[in-house]
DSSP file (Angstrom, degrees, kcal/mol; ACC not computed):
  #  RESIDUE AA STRUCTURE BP1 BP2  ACC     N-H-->O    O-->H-N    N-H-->O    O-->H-N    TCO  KAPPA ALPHA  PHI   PSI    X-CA   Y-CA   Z-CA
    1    1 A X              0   0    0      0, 0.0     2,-0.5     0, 0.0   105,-0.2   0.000 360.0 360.0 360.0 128.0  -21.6    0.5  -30.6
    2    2 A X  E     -a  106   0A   0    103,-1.9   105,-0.9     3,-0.0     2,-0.3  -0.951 360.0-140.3-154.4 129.6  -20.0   -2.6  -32.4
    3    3 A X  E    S-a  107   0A   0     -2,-0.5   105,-0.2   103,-0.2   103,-0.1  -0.767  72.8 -18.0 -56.7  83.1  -18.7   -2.3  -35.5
    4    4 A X  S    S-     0   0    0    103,-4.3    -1,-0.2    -2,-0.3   104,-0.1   0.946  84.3-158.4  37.9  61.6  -19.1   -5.0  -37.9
    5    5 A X        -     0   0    0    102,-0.4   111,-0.2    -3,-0.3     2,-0.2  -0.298  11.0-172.9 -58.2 147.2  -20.1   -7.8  -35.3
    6    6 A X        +     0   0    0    109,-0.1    84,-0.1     5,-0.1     3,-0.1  -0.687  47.6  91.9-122.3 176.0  -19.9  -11.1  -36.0
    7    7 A X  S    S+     0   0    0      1,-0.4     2,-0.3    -2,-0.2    86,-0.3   0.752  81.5  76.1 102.8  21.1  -20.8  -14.4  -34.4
    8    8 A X  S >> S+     0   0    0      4,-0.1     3,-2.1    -3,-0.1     4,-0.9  -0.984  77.4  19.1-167.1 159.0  -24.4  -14.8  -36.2
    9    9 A X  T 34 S-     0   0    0     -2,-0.3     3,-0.3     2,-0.3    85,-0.0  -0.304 134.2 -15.0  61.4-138.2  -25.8  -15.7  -39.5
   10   10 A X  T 34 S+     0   0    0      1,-0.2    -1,-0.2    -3,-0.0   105,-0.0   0.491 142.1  58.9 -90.9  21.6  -23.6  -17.6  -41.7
   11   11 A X  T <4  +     0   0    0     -3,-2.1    -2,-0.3     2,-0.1    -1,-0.2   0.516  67.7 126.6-110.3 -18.2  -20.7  -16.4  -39.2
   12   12 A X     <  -     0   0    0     -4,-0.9    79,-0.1    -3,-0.3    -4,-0.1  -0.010  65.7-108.3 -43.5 137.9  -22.0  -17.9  -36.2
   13   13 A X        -     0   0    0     77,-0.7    77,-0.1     1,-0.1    -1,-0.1  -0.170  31.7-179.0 -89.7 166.3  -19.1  -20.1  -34.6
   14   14 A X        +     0   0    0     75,-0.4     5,-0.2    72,-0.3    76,-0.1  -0.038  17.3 170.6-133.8  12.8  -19.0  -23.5  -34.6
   15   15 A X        +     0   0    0     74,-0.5     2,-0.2    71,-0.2    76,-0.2  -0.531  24.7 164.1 -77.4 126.6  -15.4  -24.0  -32.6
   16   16 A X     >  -     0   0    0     -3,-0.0     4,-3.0     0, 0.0     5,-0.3  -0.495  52.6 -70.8 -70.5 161.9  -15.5  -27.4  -32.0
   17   17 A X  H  > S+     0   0    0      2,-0.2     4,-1.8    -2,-0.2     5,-0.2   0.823 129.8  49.2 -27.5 -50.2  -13.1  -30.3  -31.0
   18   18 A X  H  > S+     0   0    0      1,-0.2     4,-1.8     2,-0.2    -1,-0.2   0.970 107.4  57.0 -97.8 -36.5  -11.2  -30.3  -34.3
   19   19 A X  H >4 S+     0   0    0      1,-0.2     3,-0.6    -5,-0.2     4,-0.4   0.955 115.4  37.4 -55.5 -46.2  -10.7  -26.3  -34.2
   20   20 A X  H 3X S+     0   0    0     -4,-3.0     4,-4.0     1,-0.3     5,-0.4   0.977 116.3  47.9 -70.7 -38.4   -9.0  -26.5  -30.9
   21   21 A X  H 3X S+     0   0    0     -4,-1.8     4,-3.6    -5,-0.3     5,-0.3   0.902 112.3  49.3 -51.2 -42.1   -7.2  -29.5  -31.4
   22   22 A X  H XX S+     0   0    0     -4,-1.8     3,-2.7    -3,-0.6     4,-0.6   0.749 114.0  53.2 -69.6-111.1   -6.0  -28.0  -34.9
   23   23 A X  H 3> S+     0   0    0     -4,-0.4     4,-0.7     1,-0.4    -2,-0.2   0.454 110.1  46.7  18.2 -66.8   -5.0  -24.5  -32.7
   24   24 A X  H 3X S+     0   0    0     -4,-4.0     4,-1.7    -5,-0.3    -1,-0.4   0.968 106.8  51.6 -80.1 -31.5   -3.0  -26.3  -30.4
   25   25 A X  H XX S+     0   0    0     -4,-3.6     4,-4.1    -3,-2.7     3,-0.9   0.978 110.1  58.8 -60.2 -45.2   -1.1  -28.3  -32.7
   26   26 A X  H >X S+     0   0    0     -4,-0.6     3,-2.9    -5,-0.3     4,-0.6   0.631 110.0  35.2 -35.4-110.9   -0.4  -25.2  -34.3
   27   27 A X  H 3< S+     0   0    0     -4,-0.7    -1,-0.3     1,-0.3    -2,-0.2   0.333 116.6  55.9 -25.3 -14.5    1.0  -23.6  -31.9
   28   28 A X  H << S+     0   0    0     -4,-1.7    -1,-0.3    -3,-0.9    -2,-0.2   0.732 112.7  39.7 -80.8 -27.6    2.8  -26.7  -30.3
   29   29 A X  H << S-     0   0    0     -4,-4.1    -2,-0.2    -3,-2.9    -3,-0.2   0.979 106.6-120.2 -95.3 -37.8    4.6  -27.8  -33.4
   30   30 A X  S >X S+     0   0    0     -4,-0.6     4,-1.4    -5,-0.4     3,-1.0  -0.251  89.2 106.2 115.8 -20.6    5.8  -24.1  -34.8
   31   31 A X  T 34  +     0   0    0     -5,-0.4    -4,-0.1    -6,-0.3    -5,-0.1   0.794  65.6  64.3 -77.4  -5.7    4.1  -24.5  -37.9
   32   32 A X  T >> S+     0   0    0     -7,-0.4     4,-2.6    -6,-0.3     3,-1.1   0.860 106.6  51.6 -53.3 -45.6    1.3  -22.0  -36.7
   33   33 A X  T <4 S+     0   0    0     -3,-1.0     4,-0.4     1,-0.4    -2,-0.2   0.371 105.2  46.9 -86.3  -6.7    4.2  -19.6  -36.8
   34   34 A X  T 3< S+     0   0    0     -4,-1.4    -1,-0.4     2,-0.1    -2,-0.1   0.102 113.1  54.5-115.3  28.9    5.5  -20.2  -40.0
   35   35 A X  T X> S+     0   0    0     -3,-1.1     3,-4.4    -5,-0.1     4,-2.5   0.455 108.5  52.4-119.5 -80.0    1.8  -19.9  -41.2
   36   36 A X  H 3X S+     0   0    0     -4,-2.6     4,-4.6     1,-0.3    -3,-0.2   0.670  99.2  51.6 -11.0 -55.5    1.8  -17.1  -39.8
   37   37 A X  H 3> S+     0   0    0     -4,-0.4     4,-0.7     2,-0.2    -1,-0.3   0.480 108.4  59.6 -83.1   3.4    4.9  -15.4  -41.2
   38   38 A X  H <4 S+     0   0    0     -3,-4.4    -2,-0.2     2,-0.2    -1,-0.2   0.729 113.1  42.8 -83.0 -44.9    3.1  -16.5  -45.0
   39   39 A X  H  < S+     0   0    0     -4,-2.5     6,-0.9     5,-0.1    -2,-0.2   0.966 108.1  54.1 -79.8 -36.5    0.3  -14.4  -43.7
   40   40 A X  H  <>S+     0   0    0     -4,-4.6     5,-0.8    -5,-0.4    -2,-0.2   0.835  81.1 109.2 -60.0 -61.7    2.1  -11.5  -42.2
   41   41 A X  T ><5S-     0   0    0     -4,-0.7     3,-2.0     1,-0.2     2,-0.7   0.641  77.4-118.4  34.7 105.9    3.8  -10.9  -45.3
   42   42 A X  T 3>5S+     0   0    0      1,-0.3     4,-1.1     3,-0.1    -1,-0.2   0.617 110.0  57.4 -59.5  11.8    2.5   -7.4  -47.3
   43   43 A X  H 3>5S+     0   0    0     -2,-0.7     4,-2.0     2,-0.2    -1,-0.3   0.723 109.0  38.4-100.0 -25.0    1.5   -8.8  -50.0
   44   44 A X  H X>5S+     0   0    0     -3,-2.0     3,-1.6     1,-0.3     4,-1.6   0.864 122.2  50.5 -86.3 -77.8   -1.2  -11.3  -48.4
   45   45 A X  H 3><S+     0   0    0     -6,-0.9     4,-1.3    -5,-0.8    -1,-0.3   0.558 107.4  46.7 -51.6 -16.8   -2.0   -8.3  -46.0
   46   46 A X  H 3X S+     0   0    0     -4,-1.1     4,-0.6    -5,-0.2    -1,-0.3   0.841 112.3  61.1 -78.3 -45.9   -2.4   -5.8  -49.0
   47   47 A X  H XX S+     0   0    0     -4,-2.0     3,-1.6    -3,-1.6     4,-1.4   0.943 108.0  45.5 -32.7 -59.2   -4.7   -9.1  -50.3
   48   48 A X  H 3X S+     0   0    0     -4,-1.6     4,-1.0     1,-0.3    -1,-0.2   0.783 101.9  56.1 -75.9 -37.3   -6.7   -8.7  -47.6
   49   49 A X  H 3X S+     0   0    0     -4,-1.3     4,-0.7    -5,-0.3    -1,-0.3   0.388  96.9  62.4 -37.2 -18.4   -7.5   -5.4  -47.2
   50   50 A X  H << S+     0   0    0     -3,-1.6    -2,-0.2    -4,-0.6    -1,-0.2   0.631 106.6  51.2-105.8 -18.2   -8.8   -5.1  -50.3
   51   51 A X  H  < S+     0   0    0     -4,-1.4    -2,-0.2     1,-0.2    -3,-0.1   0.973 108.3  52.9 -46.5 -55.3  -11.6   -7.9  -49.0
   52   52 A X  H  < S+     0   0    0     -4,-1.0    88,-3.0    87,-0.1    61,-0.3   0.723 102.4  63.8 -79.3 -55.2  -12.2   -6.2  -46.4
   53   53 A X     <  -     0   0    0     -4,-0.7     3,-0.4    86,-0.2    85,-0.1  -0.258  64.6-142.2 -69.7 155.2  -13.0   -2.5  -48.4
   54   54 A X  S    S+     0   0    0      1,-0.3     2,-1.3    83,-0.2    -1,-0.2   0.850 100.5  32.9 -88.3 -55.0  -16.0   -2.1  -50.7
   55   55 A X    >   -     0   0    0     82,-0.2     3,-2.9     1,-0.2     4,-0.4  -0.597  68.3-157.4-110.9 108.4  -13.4    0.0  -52.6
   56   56 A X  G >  S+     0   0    0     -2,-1.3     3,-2.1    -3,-0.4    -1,-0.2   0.699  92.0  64.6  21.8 -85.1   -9.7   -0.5  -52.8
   57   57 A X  G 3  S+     0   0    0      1,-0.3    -1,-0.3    -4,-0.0    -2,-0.1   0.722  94.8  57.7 -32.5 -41.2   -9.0    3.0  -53.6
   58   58 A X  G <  S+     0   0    0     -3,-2.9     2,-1.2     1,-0.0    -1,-0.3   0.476  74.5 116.6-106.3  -1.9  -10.3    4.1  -50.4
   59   59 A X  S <  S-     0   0    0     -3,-2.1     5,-0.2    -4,-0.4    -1,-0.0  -0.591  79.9-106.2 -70.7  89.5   -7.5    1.8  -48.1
   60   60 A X     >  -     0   0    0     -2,-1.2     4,-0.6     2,-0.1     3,-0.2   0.461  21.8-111.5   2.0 139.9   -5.6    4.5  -46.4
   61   61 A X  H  > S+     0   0    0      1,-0.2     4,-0.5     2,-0.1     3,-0.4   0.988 111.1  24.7 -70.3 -48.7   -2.3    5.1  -47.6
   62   62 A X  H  > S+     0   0    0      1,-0.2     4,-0.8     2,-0.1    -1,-0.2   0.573  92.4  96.4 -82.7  -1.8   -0.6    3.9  -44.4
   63   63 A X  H >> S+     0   0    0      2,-0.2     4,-2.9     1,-0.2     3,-1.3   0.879  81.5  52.9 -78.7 -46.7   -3.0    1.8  -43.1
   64   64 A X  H 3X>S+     0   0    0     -4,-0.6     4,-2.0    -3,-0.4     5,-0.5   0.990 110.6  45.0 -56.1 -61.4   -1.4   -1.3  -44.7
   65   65 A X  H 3X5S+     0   0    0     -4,-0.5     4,-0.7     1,-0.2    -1,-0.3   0.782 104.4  61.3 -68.5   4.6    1.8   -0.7  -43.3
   66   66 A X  H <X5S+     0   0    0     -3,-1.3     4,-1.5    -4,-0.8    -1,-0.2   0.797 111.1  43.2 -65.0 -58.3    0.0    0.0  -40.0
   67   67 A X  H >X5S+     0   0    0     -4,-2.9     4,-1.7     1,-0.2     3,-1.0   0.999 114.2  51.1 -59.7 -65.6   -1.3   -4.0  -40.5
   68   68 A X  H >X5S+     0   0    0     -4,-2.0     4,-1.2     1,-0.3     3,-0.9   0.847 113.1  43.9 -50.3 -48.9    2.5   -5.1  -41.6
   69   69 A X  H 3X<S+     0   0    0     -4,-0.7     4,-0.6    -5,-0.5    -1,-0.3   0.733 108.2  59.3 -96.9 -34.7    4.0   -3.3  -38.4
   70   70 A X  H X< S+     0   0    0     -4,-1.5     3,-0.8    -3,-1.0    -1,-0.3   0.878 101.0  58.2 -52.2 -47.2    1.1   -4.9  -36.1
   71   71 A X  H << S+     0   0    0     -4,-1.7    -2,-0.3    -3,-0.9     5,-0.2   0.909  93.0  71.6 -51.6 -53.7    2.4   -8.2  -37.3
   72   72 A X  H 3< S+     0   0    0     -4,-1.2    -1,-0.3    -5,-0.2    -2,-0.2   0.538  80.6  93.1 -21.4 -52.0    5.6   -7.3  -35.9
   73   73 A X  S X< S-     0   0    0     -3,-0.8     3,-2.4    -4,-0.6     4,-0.2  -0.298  84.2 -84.9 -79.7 158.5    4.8   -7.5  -32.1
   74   74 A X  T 3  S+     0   0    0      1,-0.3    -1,-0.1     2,-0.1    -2,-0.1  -0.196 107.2   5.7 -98.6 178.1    5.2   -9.7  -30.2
   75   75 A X  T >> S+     0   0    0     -2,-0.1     3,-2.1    -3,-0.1     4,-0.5   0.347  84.3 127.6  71.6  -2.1    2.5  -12.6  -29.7
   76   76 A X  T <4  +     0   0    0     -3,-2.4     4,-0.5     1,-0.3    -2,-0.1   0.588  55.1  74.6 -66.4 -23.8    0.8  -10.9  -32.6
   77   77 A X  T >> S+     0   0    0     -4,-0.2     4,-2.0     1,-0.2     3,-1.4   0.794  87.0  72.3 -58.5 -39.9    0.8  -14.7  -34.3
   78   78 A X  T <4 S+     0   0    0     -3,-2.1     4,-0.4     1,-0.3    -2,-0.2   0.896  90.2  42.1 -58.4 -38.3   -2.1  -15.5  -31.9
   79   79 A X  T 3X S+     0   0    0     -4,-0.5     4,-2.8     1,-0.2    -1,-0.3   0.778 116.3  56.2 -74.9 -19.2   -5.3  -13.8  -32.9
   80   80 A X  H <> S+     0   0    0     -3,-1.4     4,-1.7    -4,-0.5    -1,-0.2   0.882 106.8  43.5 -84.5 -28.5   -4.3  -14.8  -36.4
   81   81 A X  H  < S+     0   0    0     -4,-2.0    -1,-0.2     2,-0.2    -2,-0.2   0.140 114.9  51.9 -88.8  11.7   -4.0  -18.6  -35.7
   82   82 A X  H  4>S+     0   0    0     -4,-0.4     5,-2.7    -5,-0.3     6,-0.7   0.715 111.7  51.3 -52.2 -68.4   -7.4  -18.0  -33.7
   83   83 A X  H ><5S+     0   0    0     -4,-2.8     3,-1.9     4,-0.2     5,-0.3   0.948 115.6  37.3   4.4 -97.5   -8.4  -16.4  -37.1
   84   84 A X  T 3<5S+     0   0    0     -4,-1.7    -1,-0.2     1,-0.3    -3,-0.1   0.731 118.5  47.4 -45.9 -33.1   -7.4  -19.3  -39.2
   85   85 A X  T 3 5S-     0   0    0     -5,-0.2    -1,-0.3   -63,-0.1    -2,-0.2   0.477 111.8-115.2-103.3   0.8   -8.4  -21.8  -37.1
   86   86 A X  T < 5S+     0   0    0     -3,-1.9   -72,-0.3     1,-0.1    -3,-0.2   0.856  70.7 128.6  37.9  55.9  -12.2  -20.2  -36.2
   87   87 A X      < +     0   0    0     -5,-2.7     2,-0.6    -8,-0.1    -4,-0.2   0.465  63.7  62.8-101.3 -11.6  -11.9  -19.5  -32.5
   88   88 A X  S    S+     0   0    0     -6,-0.7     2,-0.1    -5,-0.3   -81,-0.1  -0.978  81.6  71.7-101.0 154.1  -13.1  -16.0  -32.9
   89   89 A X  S    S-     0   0    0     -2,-0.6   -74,-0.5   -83,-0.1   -75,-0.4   0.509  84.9-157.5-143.2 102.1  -16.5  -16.4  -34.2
   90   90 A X    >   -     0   0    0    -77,-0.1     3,-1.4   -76,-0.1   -77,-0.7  -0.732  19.7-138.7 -94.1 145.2  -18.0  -17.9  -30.5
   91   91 A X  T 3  S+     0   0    0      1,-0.4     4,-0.2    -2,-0.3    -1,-0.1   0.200  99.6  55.2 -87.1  30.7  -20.8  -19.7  -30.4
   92   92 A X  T 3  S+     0   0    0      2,-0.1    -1,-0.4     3,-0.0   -80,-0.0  -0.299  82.9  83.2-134.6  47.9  -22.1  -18.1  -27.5
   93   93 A X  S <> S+     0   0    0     -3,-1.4     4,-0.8   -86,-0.3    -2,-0.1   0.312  79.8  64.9-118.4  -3.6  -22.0  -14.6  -28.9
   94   94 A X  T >4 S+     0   0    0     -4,-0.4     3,-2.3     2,-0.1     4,-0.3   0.948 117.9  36.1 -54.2 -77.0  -25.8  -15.0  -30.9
   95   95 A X  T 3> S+     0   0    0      1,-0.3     4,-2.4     2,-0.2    -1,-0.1   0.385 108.8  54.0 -92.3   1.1  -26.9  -15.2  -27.3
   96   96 A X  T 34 S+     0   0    0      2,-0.2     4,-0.4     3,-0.1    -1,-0.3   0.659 115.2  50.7 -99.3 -29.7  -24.5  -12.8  -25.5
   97   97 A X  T << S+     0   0    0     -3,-2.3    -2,-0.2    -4,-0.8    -3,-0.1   0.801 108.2  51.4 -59.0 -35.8  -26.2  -10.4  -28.5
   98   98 A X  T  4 S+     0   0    0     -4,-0.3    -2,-0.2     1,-0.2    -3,-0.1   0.894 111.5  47.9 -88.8 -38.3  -29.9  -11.4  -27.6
   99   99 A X  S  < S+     0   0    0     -4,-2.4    -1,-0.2    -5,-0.1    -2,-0.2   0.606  74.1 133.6 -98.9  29.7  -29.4  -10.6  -24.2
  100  100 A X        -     0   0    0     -4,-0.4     4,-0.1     1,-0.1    29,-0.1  -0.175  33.1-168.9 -29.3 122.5  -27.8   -7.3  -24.4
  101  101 A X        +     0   0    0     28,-0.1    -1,-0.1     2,-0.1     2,-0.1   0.708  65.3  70.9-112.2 -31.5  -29.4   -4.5  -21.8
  102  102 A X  S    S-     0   0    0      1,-0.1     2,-1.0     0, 0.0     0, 0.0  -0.459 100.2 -91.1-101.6 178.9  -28.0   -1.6  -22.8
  103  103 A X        -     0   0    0     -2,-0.1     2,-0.4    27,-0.1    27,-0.2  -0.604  51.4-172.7 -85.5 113.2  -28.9    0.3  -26.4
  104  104 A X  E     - b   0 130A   0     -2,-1.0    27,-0.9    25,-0.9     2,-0.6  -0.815  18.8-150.0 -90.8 127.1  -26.5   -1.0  -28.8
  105  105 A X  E     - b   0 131A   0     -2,-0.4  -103,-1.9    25,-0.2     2,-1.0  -0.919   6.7-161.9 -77.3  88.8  -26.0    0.1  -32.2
  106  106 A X  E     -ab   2 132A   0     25,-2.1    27,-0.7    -2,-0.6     2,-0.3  -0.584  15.1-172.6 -82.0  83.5  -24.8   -2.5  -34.8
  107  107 A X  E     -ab   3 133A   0     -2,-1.0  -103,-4.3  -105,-0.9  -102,-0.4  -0.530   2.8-176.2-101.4 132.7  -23.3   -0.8  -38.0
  108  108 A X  E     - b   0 134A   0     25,-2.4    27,-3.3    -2,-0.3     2,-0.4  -0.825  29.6-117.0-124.1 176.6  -22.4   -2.5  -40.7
  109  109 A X  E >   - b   0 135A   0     -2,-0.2     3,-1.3    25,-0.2     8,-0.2  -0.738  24.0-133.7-107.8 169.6  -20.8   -1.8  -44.0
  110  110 A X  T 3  S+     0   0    0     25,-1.5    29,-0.1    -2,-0.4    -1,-0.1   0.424 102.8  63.1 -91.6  19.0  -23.3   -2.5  -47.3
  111  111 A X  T 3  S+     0   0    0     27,-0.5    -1,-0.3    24,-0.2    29,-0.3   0.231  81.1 177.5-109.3   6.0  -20.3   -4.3  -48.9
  112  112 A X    <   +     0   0    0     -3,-1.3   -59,-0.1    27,-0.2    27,-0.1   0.143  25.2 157.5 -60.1 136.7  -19.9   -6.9  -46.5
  113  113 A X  S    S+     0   0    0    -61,-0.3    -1,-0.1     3,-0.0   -61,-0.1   0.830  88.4  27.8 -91.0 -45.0  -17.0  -10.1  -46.7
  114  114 A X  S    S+     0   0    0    -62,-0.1     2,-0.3  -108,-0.0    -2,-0.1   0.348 115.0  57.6-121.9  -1.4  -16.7  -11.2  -43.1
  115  115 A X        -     0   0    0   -109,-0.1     2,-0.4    -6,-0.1  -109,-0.1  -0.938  61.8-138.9-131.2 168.9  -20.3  -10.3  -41.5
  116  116 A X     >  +     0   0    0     -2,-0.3     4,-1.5  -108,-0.3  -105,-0.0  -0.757  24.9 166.6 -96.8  81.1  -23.8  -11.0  -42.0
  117  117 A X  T  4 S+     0   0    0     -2,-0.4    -1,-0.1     2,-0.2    -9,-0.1   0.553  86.1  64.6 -85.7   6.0  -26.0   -7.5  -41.5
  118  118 A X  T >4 S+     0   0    0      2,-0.1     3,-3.9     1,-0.1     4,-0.3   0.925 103.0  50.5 -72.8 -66.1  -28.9   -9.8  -43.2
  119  119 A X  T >> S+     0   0    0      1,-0.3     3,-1.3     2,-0.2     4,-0.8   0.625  94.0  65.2  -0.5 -69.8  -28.5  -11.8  -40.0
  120  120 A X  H 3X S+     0   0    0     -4,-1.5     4,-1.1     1,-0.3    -1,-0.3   0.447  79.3  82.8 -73.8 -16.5  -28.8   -9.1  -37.5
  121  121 A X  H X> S+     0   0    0     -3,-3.9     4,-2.6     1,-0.2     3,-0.7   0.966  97.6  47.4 -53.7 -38.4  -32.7   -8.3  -38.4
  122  122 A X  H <> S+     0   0    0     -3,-1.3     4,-1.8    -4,-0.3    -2,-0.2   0.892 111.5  44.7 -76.0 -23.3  -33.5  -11.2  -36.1
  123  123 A X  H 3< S+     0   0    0     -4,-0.8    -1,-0.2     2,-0.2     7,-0.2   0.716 109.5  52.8 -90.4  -4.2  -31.6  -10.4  -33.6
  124  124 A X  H X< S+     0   0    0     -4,-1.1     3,-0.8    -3,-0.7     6,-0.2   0.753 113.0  52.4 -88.4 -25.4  -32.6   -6.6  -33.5
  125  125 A X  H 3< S+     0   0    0     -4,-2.6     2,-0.7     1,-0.2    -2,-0.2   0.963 105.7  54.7 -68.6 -58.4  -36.2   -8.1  -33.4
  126  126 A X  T 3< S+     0   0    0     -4,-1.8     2,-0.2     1,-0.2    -1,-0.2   0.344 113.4  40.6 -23.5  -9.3  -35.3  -10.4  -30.3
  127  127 A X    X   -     0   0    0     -3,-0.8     3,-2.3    -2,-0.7    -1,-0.2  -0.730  64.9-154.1 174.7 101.2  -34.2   -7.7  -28.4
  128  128 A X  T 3  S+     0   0    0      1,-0.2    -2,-0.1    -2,-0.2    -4,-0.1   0.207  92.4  65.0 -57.0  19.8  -35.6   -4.2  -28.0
  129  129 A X  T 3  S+     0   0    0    -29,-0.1   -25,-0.9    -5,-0.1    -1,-0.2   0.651  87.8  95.1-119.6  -9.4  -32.3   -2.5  -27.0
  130  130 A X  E <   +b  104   0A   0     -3,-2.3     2,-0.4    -6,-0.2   -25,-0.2  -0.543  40.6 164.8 -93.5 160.5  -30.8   -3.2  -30.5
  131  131 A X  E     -b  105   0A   0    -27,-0.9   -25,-2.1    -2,-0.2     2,-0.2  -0.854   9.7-172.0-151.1 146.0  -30.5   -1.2  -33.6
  132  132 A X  E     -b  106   0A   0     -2,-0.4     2,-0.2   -27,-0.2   -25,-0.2  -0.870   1.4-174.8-171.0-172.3  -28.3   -1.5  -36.8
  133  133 A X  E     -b  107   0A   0    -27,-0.7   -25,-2.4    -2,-0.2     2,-0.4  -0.945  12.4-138.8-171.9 120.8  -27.7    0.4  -39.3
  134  134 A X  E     -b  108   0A   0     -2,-0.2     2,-0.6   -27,-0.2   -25,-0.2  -0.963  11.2-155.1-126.9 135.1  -25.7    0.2  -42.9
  135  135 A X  E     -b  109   0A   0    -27,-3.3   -25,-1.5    -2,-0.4     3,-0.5  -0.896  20.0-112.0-128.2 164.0  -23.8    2.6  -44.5
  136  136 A X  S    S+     0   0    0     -2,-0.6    13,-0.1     1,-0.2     3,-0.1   0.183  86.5  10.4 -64.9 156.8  -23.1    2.9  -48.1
  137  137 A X  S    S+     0   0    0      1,-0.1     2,-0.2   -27,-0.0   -82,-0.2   0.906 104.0 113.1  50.6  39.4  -20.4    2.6  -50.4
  138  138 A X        -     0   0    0     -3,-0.5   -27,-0.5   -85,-0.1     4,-0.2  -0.925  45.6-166.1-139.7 143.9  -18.4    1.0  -47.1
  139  139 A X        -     0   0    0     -2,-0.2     3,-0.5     2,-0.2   -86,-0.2  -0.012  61.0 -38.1 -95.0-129.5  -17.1   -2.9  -46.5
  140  140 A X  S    S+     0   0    0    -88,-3.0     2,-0.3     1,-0.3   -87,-0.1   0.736 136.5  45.7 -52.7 -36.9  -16.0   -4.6  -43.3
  141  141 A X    >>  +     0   0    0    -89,-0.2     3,-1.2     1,-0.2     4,-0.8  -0.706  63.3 160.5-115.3  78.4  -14.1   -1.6  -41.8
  142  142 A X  H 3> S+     0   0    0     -3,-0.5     4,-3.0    -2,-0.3    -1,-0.2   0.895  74.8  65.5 -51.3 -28.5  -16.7    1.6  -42.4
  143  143 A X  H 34 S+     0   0    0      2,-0.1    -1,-0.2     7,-0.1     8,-0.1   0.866 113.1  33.4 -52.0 -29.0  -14.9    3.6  -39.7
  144  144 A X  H X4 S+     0   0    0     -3,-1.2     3,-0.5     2,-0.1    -2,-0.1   0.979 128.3  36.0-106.9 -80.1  -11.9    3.6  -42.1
  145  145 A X  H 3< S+     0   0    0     -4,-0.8    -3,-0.2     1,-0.2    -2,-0.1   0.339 135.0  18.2 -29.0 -38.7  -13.6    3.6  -45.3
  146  146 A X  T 3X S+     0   0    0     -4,-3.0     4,-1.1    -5,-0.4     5,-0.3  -0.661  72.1 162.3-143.9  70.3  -16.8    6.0  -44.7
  147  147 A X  H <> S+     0   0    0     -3,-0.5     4,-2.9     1,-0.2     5,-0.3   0.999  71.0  45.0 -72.0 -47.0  -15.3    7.5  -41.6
  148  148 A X  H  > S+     0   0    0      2,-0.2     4,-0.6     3,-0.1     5,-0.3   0.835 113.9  45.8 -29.5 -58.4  -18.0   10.6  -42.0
  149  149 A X  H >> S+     0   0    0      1,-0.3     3,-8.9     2,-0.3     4,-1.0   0.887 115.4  45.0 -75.3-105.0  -20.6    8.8  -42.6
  150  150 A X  H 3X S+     0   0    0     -4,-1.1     4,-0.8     1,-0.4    -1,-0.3   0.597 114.7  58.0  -4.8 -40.4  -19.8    6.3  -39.8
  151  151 A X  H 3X S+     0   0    0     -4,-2.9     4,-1.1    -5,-0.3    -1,-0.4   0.716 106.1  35.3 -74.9 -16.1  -19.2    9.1  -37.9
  152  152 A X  H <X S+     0   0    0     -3,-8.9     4,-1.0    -4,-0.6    -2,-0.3   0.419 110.1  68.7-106.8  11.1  -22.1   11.2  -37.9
  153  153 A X  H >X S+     0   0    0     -4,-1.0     4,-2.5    -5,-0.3     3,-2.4   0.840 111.3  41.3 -82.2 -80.9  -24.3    7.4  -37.9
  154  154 A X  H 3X S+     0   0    0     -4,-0.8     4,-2.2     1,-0.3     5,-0.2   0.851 114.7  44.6 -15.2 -70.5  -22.7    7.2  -34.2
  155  155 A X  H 3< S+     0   0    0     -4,-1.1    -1,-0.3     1,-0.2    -2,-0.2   0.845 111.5  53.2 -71.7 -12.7  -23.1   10.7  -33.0
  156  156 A X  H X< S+     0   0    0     -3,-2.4     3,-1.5    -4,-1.0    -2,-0.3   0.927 115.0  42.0 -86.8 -49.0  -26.6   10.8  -34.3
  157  157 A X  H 3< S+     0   0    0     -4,-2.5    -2,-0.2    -5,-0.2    -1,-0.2   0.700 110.4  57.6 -68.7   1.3  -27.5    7.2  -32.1
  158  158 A X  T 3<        0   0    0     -4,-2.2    -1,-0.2    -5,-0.3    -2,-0.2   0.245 360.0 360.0-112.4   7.5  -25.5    8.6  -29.1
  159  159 A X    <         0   0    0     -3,-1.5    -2,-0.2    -5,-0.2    -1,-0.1  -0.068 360.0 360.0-111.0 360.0  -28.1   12.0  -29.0
């Protein structure tokens, strides 16, 4: 099961030469970390959350301060100046997708910001072991947003 995948369509990575180089000065000079503390900040995560949801309304009441408090730990800077810097979106995950062996389910939400589920027809033709799947009224995070729904999408491909 993966959950809004990325790493295909108009998110397939590109990390190049200038991302890492940009990464590691980040992180060499500090100024990754004071980037950082601009993003952790609740107002930029409350910003973002609401990208992330088709609706707003529906962002768990704690769930933001769940994000703030995440920020909080430590190394917690890294994935975000990974983030920022486009080192997670690999360019070997199209092909780590095509050859997948086992039956994979790809749900996306029909709201999407940060994936491509247009994307994902070719690669569910390319490779008989894949499936996807959208459900409604949902963005980036369905589990959170249309956890039923998302939930019974799951237990119905896992029977």
């Amino acid at each position: 099961m993966l959950i809004s995948p990325t790493g295909f369509g108009r998110f397939k990575g590109s990390a190049g030469r200038a991302s890492r180089n940009l990464h590691g000065f980040l992180r060499r000079t500090g100024i990754g970390r004071l980037l950082f503390a601009v993003l952790a900040r609740r107002q930029v995560i409350r910003w973002f959350l609401r990208q992330l949801f088709a609706d707003p309304a529906r962002i768990p009441p704690d769930y933001e301060r769940y994000c703030w408090r995440t920020c909080q730990q430590p190394g917690a800077y890294r994935a975000a100046l990974a983030f920022v810097c486009g080192l997670l979106n690999d360019p070997r995950a199209e092909g780590a997708y095509q050859r997948l062996a086992n039956p994979t389910l790809l749900v996306f939400g029909d709201h999407p910001r940060f994936t491509d589920p247009a994307a994902s027809v070719g690669l569910v033709a390319a490779n008989e072991h894949l499936r996807s799947t959208t459900i409604e009224r949902a963005g980036d995070l369905p589990q959170l947003e249309q956890a039923d729904d998302t939930a019974a999408v799951i237990g119905g491909f896992l029977n």
